[in-house]
C-alpha positions in Angstrom: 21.0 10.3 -43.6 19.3 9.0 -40.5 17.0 5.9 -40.5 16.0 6.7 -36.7 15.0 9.8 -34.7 14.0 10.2 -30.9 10.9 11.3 -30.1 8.5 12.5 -27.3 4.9 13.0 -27.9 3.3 15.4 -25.8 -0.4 14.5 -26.0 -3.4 16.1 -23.9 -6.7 14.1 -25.1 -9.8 15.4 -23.4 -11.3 13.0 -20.8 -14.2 11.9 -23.5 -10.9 11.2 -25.8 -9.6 8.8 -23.2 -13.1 7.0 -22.3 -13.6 6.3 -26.0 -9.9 4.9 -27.0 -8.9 8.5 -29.0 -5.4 8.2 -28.3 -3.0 9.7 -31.1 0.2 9.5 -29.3 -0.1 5.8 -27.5 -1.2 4.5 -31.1 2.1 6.8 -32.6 4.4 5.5 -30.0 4.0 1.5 -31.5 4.5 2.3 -35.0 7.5 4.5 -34.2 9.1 1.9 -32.4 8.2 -0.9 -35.1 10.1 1.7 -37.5 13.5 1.9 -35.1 12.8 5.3 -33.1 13.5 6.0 -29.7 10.0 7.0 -28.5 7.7 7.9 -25.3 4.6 9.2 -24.6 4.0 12.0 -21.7 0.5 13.2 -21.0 0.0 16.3 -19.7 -3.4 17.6 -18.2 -2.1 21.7 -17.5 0.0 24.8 -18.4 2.2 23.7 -15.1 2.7 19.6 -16.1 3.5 20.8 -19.7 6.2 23.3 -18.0 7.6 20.2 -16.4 7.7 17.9 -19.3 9.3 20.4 -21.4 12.2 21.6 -18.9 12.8 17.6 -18.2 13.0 17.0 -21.9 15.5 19.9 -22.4 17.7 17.9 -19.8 19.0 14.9 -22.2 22.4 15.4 -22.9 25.1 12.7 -24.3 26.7 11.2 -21.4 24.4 8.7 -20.8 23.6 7.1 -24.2 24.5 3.8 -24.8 24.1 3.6 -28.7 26.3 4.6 -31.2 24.6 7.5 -32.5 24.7 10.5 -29.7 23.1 13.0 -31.7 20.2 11.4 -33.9 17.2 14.1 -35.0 14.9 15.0 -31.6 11.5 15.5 -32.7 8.7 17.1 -30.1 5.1 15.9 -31.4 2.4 17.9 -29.7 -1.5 16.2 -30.0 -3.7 18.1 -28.3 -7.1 19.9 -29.0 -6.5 23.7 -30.8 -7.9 27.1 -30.9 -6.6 29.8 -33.3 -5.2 31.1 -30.1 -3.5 27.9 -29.2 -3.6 24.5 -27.8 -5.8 23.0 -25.0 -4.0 21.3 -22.0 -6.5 20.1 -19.6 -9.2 23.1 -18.8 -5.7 25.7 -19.5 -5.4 27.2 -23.2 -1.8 27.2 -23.8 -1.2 30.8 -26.0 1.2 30.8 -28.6 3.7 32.9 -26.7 3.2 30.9 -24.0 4.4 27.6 -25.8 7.0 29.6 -26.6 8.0 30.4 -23.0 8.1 26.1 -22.4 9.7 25.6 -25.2 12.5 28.0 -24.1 14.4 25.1 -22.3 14.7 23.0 -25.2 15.6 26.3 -27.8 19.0 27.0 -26.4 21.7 27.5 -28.5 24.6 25.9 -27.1 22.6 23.0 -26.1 25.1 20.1 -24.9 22.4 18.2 -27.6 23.8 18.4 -30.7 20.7 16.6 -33.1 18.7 18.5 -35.3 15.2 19.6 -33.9 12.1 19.1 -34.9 8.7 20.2 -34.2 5.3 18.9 -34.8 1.7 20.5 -33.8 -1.1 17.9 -34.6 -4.3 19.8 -33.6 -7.1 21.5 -35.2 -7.1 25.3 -36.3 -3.1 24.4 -35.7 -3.1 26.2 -39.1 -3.3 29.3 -37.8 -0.4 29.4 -35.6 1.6 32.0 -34.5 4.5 29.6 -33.3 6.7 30.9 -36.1 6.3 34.4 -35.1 6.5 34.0 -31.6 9.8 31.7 -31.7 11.2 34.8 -34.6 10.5 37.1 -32.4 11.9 35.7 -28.8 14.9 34.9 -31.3 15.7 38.7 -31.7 14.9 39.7 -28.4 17.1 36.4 -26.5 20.7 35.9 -27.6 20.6 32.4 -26.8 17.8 31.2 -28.1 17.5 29.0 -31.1 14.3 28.5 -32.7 14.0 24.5 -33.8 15.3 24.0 -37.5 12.2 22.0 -38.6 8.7 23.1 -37.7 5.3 20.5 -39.3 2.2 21.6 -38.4 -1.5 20.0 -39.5 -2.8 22.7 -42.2 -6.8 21.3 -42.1 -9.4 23.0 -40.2 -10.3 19.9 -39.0 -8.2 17.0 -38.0 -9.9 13.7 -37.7 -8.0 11.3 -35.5 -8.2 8.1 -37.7 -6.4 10.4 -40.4 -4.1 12.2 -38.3 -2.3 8.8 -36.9 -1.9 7.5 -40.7 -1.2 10.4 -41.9 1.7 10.9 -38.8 2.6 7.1 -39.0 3.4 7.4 -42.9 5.6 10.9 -42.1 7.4 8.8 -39.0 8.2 6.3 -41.6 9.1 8.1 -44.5 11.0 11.3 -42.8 14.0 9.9 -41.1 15.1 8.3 -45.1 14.9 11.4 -46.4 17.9 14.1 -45.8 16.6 16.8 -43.2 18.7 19.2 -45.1 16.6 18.3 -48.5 14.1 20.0 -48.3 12.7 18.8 -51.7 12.4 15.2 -50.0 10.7 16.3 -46.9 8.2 17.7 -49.3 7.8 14.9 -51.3 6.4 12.9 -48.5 3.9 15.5 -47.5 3.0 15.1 -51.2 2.2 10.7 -50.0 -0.1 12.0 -47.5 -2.0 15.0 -49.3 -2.3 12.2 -52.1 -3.4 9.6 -49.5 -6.2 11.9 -48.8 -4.7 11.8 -45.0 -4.9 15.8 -44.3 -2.4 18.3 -45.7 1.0 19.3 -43.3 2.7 22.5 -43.7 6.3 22.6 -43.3 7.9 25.7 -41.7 12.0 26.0 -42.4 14.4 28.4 -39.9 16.2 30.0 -41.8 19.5 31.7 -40.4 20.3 33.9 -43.1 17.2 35.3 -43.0 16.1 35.3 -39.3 12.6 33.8 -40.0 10.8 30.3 -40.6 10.5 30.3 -44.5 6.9 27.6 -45.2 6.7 25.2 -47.7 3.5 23.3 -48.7 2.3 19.8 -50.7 1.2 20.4 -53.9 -2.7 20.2 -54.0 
């Protein structure tokens, strides 16, 4: 059991967002470090910066870590505005398959980065996501690519920021107690928020043996 992950949030508010103080991830990065993760914020405004962020992410490796505890959980929180088609990065909508493509950097199977991955879309319509098909799919097709074990994803048609950074804040909180590999527990805290009334949170599982994300939801 871990009691810490790292994280980076990847967060591309639209300029009205910024004027009026909308700011999921800067708000998520405090209360992640008050709980003991390792955290930072990046904030990019295209397809090309996310690109960027993504491939420079991919880059952490071992060597340089001065704690005791190499290989803790690395979580990738995406905040951005969504269509069914995808997410909104600036004036670019980033398709599925296309997320897919940046991720590609950080899905590689003998990565020197041995910590469990995890990844999070906060955005609306993020319920209709195709991630999990597009990452199964590049899976078969690319011998080296591993698809992250743990995929959360915001199941309401509409997300409402005031909910969204509770309803994150209590998963950043509760999560890293829990045993990744209990799936049961990780679904017991989606249970807290749906409860809370914070917004429901689908989980999505990789499963090896069966070559495909298996989904798990809260009860209610």
């Amino acid at each position: 059991m871990s009691k810490t992950m790292r994280v980076f949030i990847i967060e591309c508010p639209n300029p009205i967002d910024l004027l009026q103080g909308r700011n999921e991830g800067k708000t998520l990065e405090q209360i992640c470090k008050l709980v003991g993760h390792e955290v930072i914020t990046f904030q990019p405004k295209s397809k090309r910066d996310l690109e960027t962020i993504c491939r420079y992410i991919s880059s952490i490796d071992r060597e340089h870590d001065g704690t005791d505890k190499p290989d803790l959980p690395l979580c990738i929180h995406f905040s951005s505005h969504g269509e069914e088609e995808g997410l909104r990065f600036g004036k670019d909508l980033i398709e599925w398959d296309e997320l897919v493509g940046a991720l590609e950097p950080f899905c590689v199977k003998k990565s020197i980065y041995k910590g469990e991955k995890i990844l999070i879309i906060s955005a609306c319509q993020a319920k209709e996501q195709q991630l999990t098909k597009k990452l199964r799919k590049k899976w078969k097709k690319t011998k080296d690519f591993q698809p992250p074990k743990h995929l959360f994803v915001t199941a309401d048609e509409d997300v409402y920021w005031n909910d969204a950074v509770v309803a994150w804040a209590m998963f950043y909180n509760k999560i890293p107690k829990t045993k990744l590999n209990k799936k049961k527990k990780i679904l017991g805290v989606l249970n807290l928020i749906v409860n809370a009334e914070l917004g429901c949170i689908h989980y999505y599982r990789w499963s090896s043996k069966k070559g495909k994300y298996l989904c798990y939801c809260p009860k209610g």
